[in-house]
GUVOFI-902381 format. One line per field, with one value per residue (C-alpha): residue in three letters; residue number from 1; x negated, y negated, z. Coordinates in pm, whole numbers, plus 50000, padded with zeros to 5 digits. Layout:
// GUVOFI-902381
residu <- ALA;...
num <- NUM;...
px <- X;...
py <- Y;...
pz <- Z;...
END
This chain:
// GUVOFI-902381
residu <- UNK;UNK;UNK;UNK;UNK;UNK;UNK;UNK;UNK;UNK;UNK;UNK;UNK;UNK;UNK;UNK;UNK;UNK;UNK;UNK;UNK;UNK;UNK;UNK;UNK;UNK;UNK;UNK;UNK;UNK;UNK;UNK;UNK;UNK;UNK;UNK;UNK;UNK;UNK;UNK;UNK;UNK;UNK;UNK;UNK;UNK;UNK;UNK;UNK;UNK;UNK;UNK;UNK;UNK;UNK;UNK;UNK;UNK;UNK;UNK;UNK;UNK;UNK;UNK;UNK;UNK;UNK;UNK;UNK;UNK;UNK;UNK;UNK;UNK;UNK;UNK;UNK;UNK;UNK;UNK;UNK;UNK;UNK;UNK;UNK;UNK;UNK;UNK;UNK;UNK;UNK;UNK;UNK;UNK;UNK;UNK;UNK;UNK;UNK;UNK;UNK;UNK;UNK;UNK;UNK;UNK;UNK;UNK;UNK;UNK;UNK;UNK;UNK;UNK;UNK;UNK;UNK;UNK;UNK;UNK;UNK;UNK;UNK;UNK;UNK;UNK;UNK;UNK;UNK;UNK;UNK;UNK;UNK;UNK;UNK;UNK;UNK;UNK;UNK;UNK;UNK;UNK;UNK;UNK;UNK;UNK;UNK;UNK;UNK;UNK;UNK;UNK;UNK;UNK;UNK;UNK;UNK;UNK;UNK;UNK;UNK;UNK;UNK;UNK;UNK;UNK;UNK;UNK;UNK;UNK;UNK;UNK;UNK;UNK;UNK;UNK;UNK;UNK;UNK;UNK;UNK;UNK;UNK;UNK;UNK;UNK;UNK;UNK;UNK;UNK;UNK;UNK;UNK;UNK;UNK;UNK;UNK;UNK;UNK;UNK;UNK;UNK;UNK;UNK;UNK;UNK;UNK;UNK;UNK;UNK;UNK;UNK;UNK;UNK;UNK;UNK;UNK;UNK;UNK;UNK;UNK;UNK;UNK;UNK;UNK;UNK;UNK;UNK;UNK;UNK;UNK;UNK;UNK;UNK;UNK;UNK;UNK;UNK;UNK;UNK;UNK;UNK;UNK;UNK;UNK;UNK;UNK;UNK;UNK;UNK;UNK;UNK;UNK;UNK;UNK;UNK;UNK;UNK;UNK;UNK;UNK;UNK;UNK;UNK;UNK;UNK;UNK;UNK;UNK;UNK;UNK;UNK;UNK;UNK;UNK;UNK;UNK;UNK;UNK;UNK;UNK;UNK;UNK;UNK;UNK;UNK;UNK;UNK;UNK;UNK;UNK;UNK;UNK;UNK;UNK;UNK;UNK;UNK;UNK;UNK;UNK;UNK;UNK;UNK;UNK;UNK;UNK;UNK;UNK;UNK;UNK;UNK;UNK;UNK;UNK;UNK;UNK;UNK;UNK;UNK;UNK;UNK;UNK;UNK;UNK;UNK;UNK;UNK;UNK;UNK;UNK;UNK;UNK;UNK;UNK;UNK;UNK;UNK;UNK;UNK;UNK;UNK;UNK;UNK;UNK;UNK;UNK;UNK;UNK;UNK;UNK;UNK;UNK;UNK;UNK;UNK;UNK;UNK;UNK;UNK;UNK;UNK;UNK;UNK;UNK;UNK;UNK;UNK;UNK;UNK;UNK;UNK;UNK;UNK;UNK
num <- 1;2;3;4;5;6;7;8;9;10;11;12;13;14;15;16;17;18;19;20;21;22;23;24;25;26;27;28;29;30;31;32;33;34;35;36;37;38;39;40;41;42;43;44;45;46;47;48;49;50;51;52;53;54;55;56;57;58;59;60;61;62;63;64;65;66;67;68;69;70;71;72;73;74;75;76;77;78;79;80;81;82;83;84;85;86;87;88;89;90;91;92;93;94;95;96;97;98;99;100;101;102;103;104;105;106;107;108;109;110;111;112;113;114;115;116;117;118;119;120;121;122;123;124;125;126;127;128;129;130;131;132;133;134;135;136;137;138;139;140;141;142;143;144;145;146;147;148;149;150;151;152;153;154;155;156;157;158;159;160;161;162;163;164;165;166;167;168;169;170;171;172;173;174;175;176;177;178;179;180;181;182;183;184;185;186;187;188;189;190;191;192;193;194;195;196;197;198;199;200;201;202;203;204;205;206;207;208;209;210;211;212;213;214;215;216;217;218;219;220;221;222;223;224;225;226;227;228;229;230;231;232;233;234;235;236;237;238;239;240;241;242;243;244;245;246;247;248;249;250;251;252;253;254;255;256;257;258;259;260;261;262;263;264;265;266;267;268;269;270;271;272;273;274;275;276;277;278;279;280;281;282;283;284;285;286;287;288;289;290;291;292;293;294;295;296;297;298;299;300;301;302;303;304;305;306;307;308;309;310;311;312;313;314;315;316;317;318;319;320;321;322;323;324;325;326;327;328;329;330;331;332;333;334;335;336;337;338;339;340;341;342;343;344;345;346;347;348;349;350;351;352;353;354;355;356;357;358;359;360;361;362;363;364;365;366;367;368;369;370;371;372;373;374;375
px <- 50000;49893;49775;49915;49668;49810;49561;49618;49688;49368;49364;49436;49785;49827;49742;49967;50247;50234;50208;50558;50672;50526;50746;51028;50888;50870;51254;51363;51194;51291;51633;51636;51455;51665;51949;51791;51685;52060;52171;51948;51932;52336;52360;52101;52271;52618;52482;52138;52142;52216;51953;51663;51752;51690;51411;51283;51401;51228;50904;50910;50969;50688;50435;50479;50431;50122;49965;50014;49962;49574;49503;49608;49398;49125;49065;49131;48899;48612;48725;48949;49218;49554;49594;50001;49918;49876;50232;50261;49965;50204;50478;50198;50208;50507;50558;50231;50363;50692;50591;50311;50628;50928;50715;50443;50529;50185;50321;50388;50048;49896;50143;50176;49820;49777;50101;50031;50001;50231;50507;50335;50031;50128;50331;50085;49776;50051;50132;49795;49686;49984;49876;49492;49627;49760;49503;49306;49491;49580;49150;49087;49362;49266;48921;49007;49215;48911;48645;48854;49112;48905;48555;48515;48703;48483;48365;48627;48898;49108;49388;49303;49207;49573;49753;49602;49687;50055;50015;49847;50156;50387;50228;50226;50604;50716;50476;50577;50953;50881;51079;50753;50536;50765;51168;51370;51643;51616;51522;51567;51268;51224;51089;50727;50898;51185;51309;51370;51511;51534;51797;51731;52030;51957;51648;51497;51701;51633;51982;52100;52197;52582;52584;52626;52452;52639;52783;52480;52219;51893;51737;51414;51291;50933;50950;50833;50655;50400;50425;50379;50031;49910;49944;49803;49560;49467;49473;49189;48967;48958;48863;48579;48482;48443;48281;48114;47942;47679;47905;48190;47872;47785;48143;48172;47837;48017;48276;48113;47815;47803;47458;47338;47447;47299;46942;46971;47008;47394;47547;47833;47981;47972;48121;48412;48499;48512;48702;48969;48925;48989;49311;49475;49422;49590;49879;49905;49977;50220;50407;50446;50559;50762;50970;50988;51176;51426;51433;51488;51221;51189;50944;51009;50986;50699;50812;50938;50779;50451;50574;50703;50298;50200;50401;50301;49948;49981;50173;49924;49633;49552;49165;49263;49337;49485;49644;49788;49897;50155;50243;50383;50569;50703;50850;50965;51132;51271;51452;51602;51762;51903;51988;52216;52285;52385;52362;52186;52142;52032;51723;51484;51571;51528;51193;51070;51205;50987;50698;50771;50837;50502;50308;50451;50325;49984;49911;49640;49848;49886;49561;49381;49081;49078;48821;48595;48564;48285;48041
py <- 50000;49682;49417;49012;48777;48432;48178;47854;47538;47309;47011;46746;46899;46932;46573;46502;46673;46486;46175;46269;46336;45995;45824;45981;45823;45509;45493;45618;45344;45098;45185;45225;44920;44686;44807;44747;44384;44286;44438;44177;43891;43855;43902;43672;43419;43461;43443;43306;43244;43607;43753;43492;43630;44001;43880;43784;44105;44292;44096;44183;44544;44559;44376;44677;44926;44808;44772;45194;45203;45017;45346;45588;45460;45370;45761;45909;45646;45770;46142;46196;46372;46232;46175;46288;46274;45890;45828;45975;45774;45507;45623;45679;45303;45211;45414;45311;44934;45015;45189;44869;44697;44808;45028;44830;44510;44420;44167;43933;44016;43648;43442;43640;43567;43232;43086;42738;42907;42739;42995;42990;43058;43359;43465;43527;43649;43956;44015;44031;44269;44555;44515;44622;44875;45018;44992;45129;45454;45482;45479;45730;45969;45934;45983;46343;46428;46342;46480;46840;46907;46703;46745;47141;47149;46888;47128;47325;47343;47029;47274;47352;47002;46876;47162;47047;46754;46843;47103;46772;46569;46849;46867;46517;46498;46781;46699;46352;46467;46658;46478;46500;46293;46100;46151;46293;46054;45723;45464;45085;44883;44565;44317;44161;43812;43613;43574;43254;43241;42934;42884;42647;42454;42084;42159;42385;42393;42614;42861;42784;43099;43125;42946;43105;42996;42779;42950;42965;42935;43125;43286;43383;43474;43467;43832;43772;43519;43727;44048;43838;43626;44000;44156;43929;43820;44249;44267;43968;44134;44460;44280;44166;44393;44622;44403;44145;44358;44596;44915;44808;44882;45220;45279;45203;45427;45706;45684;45728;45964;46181;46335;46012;45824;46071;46056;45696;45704;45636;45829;45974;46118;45784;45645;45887;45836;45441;45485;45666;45431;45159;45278;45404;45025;44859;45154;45126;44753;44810;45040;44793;44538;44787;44831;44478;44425;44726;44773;45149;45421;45777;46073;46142;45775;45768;46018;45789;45455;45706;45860;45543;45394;45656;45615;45242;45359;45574;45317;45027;45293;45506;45413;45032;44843;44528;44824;44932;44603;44505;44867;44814;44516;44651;44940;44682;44493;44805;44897;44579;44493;44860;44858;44535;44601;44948;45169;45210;45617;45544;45338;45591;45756;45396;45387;45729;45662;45380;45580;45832;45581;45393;45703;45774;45496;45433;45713;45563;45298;44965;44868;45196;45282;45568;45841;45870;46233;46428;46564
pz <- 50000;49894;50205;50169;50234;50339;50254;50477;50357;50268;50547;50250;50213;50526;50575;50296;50473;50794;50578;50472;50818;50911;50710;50850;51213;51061;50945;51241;51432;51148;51227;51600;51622;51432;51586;51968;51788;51697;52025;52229;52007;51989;52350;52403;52177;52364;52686;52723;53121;53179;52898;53078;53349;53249;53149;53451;53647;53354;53449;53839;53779;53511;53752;53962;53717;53611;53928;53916;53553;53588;53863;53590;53272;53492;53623;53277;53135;53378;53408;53165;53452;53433;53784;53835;54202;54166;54191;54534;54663;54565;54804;55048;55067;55079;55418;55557;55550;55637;55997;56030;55979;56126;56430;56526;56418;56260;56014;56358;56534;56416;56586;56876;56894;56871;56920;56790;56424;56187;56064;55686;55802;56033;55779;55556;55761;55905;55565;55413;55742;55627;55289;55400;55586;55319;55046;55350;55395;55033;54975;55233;55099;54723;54781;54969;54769;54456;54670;54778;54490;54191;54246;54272;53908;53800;53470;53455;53223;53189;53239;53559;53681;53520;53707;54007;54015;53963;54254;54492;54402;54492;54814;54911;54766;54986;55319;55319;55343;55686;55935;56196;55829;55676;55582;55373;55336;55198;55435;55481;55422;55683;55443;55643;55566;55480;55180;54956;54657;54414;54133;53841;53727;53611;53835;54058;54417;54731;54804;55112;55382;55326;54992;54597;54306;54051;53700;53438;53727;53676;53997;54104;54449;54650;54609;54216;54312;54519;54254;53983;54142;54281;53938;53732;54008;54011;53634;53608;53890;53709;53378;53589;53785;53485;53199;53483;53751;53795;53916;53624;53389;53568;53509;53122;53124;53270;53078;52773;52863;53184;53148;53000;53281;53538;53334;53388;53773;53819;54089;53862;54143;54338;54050;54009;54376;54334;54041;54215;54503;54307;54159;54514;54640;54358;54418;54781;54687;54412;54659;54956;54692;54534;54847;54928;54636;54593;54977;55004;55007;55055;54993;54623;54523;54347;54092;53851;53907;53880;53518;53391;53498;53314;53008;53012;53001;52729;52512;52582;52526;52825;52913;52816;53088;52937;52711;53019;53175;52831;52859;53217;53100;52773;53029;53290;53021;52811;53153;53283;52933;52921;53196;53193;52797;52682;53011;53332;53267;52935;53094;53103;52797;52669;52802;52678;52357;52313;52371;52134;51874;51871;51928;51568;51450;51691;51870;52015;52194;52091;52221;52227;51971;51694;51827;51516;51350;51434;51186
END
């Protein structure tokens, strides 16, 4: 009996093949995105107050993802590990400053202390203590976790390293809802300070306690305020601390060339460890200011907040960390209009769908670089 031989395709028609499919990408996001376009602009149009407005609450919750999403592209820039346990160091956090909060009252230790403080002043300085606390903790448990679940795996498979990580977010997911760690159910966050909250409408006025905004008033509290000055104030430290300093150059070194970078005297491993440092502080942040402004937490609430920074990472370029900072606010911004447009449910759908769509079309990110062929 005679055999069949199957010859494979030659890579130019395969290449020609996914050219086709390409195009089919590109109508679909022709289509999908006109149609989101129309949806906006018209609203927009009929209602401008309400669409600015979106806008802003778009802003806010993208400021927070990108102070998780800056953690995630800086680790797979130096390791390439996609960290998934990043989002629970997150939720570490935000229960670290709630107990300095609400148990111990550390947000009120500076004018117990010297009475004579002004309010402002006090204010701040508590604040600014939780939030070290935080970044603190979140450090010391990022850099265990690097140096007992990362490290050993260092040249494995990425496999391995990547179902690790899953297994370390599990863990922290499921510990952190013991009722002797953290909770199951979803808890109240006290807010470490008042908050104020400003309406524009033929000017910029301070609400009042007891008082509602006028029709067509715009409204923006201190709560953006403070995420919007920490992320951007985060996003311009990183850009220096990476293309500025001595230890952002051991870290582009690393990034590109391991051995190299050993041969040349850098303490990779020191390097890793900062790296993932690094990334905990800025998450330990975003999750205190998370919970300041949606004022409920609980154990599994870094899940999403955690995937969506990841997304955003990917779609700005993951291992770009401006990439990664208009990533976070291309999320934030998909979400709030969604959300307030065609449906809430449909918000992360939304979201996902946007990634899928420029990855068709980029799928190195809109800021990432194509990896040149080897010969």
């Amino acid at each position: 009996m005679q055999q069949t031989v199957t010859v494979p395709r030659s890579t130019a028609a395969a290449r020609r093949s996914g050219a086709h499919l390409a195009w089919i990408g590109w109508a679909f996001l022709a289509v999908v995105g006109a149609g989101a376009l129309w949806l906006v602009l018209s609203q927009a149009v009929r209602n401008p107050t309400l669409f600015i407005q979106n806008v802003l609450d778009g802003l806010k919750l993208g400021f927070v993802y990108a102070l998780i999403a800056l953690g995630y592209t800086m680790v797979y820039g130096i390791v390439r590990l996609i960290n998934f346990a990043h989002g629970d160091v997150f939720m570490v956090g935000a229960f670290i400053s709630f107990y300095a909060v609400s148990r111990f009252g550390l947000h009120v230790w500076a004018a117990a202390a010297f009475p004579g403080l002004p309010d402002l002043w006090s204010t701040v300085i508590g604040s600014l203590t939780v939030v070290l606390l935080c970044i603190i903790v979140c450090v010391v448990l990022a850099v265990t976790i690097e140096r007992v679940a990362y490290k050993p795996l260092r040249d494995a498979p990425r496999i391995a390293a990547l179902i690790t990580a899953i297994g370390v977010s599990f863990f922290l997911e499921y510990f952190g809802a013991l009722y002797f760690v953290f909770s199951p159910r979803f808890i109240p966050y006290q807010r470490p300070f008042e908050v104020v909250t400003w309406y524009i409408s033929s000017g910029i006025h301070r609400l009042q306690p007891g008082e509602t905004t006028p029709p067509n008033s715009i409204t923006f509290s201190n709560i953006f305020l403070v995420i919007a000055v920490a992320a951007v104030a985060i996003q311009v430290f990183l850009q220096f601390l990476v293309h500025r300093t001595k230890i952002g150059k051991a870290m582009r070194a690393t990034s590109f060339d391991k051995p190299t970078a050993r041969l040349m005297g850098i303490n990779v491993d020191g390097i890793i460890s900062f790296t993932f440092a690094v990334g905990a502080a800025f998450a330990g942040l975003g999750g205190m200011l998370f919970a300041i402004a949606y004022p409920s937490i609980h154990a599994q609430m870094g899940i999403l907040p955690g995937l969506k920074a990841f997304v955003a990472a990917v779609l700005g370029g993951i291992g770009s960390i401006p990439g990664a900072f208009v990533g976070a606010l291309i999320m934030g911004q998909a979400e709030a209009l969604t959300k307030s447009y065609i449906s809430t449910p449909m918000a992360d759908a939304i979201a996902f769908t946007i990634l899928i769509l420029v990855l068709l079309i980029r799928p190195t990110g809109l800021f990432g670089e194509a990896a040149g062929e080897k010969a």
